[in-house]
C-alpha positions in Angstrom: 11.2 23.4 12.6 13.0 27.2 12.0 11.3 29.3 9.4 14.3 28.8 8.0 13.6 25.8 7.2 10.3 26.0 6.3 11.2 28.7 4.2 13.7 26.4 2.4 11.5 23.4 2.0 8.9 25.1 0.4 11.3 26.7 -2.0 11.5 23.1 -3.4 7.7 23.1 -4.2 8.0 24.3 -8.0 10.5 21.3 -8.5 8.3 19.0 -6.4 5.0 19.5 -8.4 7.2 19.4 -12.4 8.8 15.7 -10.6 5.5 15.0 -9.9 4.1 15.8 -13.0 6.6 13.7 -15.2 6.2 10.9 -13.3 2.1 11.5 -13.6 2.4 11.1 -17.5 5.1 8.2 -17.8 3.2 5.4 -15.2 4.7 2.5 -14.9 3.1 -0.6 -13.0 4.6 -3.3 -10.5 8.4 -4.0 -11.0 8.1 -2.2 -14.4 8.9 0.8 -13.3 12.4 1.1 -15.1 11.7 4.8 -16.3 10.5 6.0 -13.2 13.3 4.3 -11.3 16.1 6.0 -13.3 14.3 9.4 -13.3 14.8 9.3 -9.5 18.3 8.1 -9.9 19.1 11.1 -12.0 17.5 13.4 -9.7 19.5 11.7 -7.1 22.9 12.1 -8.3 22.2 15.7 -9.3 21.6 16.4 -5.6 25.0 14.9 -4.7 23.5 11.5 -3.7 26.0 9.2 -4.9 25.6 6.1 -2.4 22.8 4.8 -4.5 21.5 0.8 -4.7 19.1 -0.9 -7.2 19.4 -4.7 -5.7 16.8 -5.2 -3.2 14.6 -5.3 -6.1 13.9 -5.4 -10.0 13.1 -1.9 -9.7 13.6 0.6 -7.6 16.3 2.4 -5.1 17.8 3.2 -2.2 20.0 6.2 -1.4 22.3 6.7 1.7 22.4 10.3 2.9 24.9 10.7 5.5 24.5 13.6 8.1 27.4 15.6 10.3 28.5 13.4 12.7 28.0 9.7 13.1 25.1 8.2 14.7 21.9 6.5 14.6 20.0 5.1 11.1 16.0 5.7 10.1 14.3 4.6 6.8 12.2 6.6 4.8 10.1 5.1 2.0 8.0 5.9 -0.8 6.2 4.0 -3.4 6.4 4.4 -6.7 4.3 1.8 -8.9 1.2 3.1 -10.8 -2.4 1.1 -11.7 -3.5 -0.6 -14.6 -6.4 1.6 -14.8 -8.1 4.3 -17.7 -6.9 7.7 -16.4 -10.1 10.4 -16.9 -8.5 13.3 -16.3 -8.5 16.0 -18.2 -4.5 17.7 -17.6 -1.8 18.7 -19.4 0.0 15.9 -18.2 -2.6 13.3 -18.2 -1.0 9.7 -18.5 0.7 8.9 -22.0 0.3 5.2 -21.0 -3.1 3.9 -22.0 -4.3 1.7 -19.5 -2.2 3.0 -17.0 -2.4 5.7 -14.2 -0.8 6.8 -11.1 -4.7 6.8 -9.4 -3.0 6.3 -5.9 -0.6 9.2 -5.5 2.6 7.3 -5.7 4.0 10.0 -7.9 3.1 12.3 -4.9 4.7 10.1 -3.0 7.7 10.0 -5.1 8.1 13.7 -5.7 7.3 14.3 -1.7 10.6 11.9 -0.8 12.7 13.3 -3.7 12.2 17.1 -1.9 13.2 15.5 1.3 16.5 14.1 -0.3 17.5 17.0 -2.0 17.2 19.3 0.9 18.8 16.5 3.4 21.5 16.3 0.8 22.1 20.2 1.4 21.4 20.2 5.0 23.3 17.3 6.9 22.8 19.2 9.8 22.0 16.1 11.7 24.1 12.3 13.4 23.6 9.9 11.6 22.6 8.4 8.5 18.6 8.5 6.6 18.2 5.8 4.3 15.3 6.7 1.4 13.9 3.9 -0.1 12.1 3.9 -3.4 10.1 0.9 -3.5 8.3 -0.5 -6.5 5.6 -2.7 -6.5 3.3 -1.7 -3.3 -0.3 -2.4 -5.6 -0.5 -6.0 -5.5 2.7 -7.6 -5.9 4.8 -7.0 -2.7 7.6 -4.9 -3.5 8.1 -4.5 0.2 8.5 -8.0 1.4 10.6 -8.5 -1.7 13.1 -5.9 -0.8 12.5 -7.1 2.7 13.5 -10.5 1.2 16.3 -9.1 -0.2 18.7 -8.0 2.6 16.9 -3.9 3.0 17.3 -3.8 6.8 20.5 -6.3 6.9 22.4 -4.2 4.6 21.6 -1.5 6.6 21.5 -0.9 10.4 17.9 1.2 10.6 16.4 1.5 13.7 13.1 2.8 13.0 11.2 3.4 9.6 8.7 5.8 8.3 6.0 5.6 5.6 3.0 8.4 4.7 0.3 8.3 2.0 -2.0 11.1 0.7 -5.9 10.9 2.1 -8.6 12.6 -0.2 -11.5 13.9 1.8 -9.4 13.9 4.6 -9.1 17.9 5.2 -6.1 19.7 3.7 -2.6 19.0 5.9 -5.0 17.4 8.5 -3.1 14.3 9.6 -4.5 10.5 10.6 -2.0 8.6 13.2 -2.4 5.6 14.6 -0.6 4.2 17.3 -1.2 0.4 16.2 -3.5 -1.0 13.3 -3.9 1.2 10.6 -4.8 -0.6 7.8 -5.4 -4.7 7.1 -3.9 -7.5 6.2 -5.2 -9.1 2.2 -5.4 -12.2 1.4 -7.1 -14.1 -2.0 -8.7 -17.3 -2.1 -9.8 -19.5 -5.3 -12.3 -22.1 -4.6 -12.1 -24.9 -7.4 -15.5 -26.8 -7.7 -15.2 -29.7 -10.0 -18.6 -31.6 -10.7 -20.5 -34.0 -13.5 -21.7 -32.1 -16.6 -24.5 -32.0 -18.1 -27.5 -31.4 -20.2 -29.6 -28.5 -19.2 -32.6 -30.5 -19.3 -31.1 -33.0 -17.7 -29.6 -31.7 -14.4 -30.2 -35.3 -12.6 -27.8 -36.5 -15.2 -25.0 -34.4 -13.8 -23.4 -33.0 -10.1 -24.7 -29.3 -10.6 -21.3 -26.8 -9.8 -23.1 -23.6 -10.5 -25.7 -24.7 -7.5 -22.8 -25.5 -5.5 -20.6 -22.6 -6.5 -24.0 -20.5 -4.9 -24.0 -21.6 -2.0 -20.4 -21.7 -1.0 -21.1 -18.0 -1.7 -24.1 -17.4 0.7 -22.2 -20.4 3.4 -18.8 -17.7 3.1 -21.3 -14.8 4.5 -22.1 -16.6 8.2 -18.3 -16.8 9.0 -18.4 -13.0 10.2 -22.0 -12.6 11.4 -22.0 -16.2 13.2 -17.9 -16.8 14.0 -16.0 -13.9 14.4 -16.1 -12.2 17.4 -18.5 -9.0 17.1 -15.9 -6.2 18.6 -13.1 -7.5 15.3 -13.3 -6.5 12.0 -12.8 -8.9 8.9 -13.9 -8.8 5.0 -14.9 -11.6 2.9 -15.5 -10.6 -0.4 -16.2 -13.0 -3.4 -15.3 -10.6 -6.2 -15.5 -13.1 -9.0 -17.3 -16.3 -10.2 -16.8 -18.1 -13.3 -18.2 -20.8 -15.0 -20.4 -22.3 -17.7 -19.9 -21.4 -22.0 -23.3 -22.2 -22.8 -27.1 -21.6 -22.1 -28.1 -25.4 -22.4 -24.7 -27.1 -20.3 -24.5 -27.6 -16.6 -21.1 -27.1 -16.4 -18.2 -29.5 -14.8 -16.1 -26.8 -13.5 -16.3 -23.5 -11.5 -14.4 -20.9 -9.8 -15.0 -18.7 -7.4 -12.2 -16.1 -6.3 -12.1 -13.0 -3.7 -10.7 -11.1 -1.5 -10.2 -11.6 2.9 -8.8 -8.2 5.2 -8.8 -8.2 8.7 -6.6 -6.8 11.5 -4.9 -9.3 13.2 -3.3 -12.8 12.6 -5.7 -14.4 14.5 -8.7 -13.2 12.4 -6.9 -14.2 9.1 -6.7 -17.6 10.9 -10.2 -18.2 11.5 -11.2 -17.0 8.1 -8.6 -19.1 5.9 -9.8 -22.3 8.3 -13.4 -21.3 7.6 -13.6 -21.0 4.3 -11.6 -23.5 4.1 -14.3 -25.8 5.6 -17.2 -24.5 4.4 -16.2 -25.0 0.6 -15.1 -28.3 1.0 -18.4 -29.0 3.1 -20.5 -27.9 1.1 -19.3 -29.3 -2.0 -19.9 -32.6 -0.6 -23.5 -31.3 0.4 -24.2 -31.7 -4.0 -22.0 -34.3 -4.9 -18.8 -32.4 -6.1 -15.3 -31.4 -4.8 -14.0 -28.3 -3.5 -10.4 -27.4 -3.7 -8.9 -23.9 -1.8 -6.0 -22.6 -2.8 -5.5 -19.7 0.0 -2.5 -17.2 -0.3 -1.4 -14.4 2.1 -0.6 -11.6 0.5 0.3 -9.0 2.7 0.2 -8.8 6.8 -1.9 -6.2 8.3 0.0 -2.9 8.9 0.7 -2.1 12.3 2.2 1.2 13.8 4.9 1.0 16.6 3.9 2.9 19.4 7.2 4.8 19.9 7.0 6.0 16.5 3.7 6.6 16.5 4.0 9.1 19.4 7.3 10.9 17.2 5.1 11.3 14.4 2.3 13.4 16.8 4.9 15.6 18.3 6.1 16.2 14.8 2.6 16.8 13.2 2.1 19.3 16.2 4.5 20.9 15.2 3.8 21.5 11.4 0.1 21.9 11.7 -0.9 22.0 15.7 -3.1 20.1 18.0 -6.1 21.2 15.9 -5.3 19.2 12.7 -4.4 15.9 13.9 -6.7 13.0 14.3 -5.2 10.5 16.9 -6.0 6.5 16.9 -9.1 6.8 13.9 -10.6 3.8 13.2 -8.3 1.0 10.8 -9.3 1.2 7.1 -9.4 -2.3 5.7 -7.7 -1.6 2.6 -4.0 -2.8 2.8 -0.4 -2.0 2.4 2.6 -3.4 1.8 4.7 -1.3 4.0 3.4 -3.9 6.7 6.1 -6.1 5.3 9.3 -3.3 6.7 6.9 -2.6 9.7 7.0 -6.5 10.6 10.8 -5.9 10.6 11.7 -3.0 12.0 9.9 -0.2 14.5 8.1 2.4 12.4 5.0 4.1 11.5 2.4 4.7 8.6 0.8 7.7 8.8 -2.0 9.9 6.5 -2.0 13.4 5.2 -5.2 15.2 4.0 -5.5 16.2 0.6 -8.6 17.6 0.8 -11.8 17.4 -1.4 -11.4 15.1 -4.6 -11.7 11.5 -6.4 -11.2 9.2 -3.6 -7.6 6.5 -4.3 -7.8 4.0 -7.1 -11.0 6.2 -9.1 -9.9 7.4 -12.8 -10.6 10.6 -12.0 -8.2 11.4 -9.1 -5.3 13.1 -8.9 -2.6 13.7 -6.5 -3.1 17.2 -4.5 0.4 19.2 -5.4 -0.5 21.5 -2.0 0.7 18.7 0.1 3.6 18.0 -1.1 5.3 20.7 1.3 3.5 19.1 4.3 4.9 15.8 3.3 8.4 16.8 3.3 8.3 19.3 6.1 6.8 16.1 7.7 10.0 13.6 6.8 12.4 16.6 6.8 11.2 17.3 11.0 11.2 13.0 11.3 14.9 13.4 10.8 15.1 16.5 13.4 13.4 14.3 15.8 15.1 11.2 15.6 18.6 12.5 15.2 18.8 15.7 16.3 20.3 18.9 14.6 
């Protein structure tokens, strides 16, 4: 990257960190980010972006930025959904949504990609064509398999794609790349138990689903430690259980919900079978009936290697050998960028922001000082893959 460059990009960071900002107050959750998605269409067309689309999903856009000469196409993406959570921050530009917060650093990620477009749009200096994409919807809901779904990489020929998100308590401009897992897949089960109800002080009376409800839990625990093979990695958490209305009822009904991650296809396959089993099982064990309903929600995400090994040349350049951590172990949270990675060649990497709240706490907030990395970072992508 020339200084000039450099010198350019960060130029941008004033605008960067008042984008980020506004976005910060006005958070907007899965597919209802209709504000957020026409800020970044304004900001667009005042850059001279006018190829623009906003049909790959309910919200959200994609903008075609054409360079010199023609050649080949790469993707770059950012999210830009928010949480439904209580924001504790103490800013000037705190969220004005109650119940609602960007506690992920989407708007980072928002503001980061908008820098790279703008100086892209004033620096085709490259053959071929980048596609950003602004996709809604990454917390829970899919918004990358739906614009996935929806025709993204048919409407357009890309040949690689590249996705980064901030990492608190990862040192400043430090950067995390993997060269295949980085994080896993997620999956959710619900485990209906249907029973006999009763009267409390007549339990023989009934077919007891709170017993049976507690040990489907403790049965759930012996599928890692006793099935899965020691050297894989798999979580099976039962994050809810409901049931009863009462103090003197055995109840006829109970639920039991949670969460499964794990890092390969063939792990998620044991566990849905498994639980599977065991519920039903053990249900008959007391009497009652188990019924799983078992949904995959999104795939583990898994880099490409080729990509992988662009991204290192290009974090060696930015920041050096020194401040870039190759192949760390996979986190088991999960993303929905797996859905374009399961598509297309690409890679997810992770940029240190330094001491703070860790992702998803009420008290954290994007790190502005990386938003320079980050678009030095897709600005040198482009370099790389289509040349100057």
């Amino acid at each position: 990257m020339t200084s000039t460059t450099v010198k350019n990009i960060a130029a941008l960071k004033d605008e960067m960190i008042a984008w980020r900002h506004h976005i910060h107050a006005y958070p907007e959750t899965a597919f209802e980010e209709k504000q957020t998605t026409q800020f970044i269409i304004e900001k667009l067309k005042s850059f001279g972006i006018t190829e623009l689309y906003t049909n790959f999903a309910p919200t959200g856009v994609v903008a075609v930025i054409h360079g010199k000469s023609k050649g080949r196409t790469i993707g770059l993406r950012a999210d830009i959904d928010a949480l439904d959570i209580f924001e504790e921050n103490k800013i000037d530009y705190c969220s004005k949504i109650s119940g609602k917060m960007h506690a992920c650093g989407h708007d980072g990620h928002t503001a980061t990609l908008l820098g790279t477009a703008k100086y892209l749009s004033a620096n085709r200096d490259f053959s071929g064509t980048v596609v950003v994409i602004f996709q809604p919807a990454e917390e829970n809901e899919g918004g990358g398999r739906v614009m996935v779904e929806n025709g993204l990489f048919d409407k357009f020929p890309i040949e690689a794609v590249y996705g980064m998100h901030n990492q608190p308590n990862l040192e400043l401009n430090h950067f995390a790349i993997n060269h295949g897992p980085v994080m896993a897949s997620y999956d959710v089960f619900e485990i209906k138990i249907t029973g006999i109800g009763s009267h409390a002080a007549a339990p023989h009376l009934g077919k007891d689903t709170i017993l049976t409800a507690t040990h489907i839990v403790n049965n759930l625990q012996t599928i890692v430690s006793r099935n899965l093979n020691p050297t894989d990695s798999l979580v099976i958490s039962v994050t809810q259980i409901h049931s009863g209305d009462t103090w003197n009822v055995l109840p006829q009904h109970a639920i039991i919900r949670g969460t499964v991650r794990a890092l390969s296809v063939e792990d998620q396959n044991l566990a849905e079978e498994r639980i599977k089993h065991i519920s039903t099982a053990t249900a008959l064990t007391f009497c009652t009936k188990a019924e799983v309903d078992y949904q995959r929600r999104y795939p583990a995400t898994i880099n490409h290697p080729k990509q992988a090994d662009i991204a290192i040349k290009v974090a060696q350049k930015l920041v050096g050998n020194d401040k870039i951590i190759i192949d760390p172990p996979p986190t088991m949270g999960s993303e929905d960028f797996a859905f374009m990675l399961q598509k297309v060649p690409g890679v997810y990497i992770k940029i240190g922001a330094g001491e703070g709240a860790n992702l998803h706490n009420p008290s954290y907030n994007f790190n502005d000082e990386i938003l320079t990395i980050g678009a030095q970072y897709f600005v040198e992508i482009v370099a790389q893959e289509l040349g100057r």
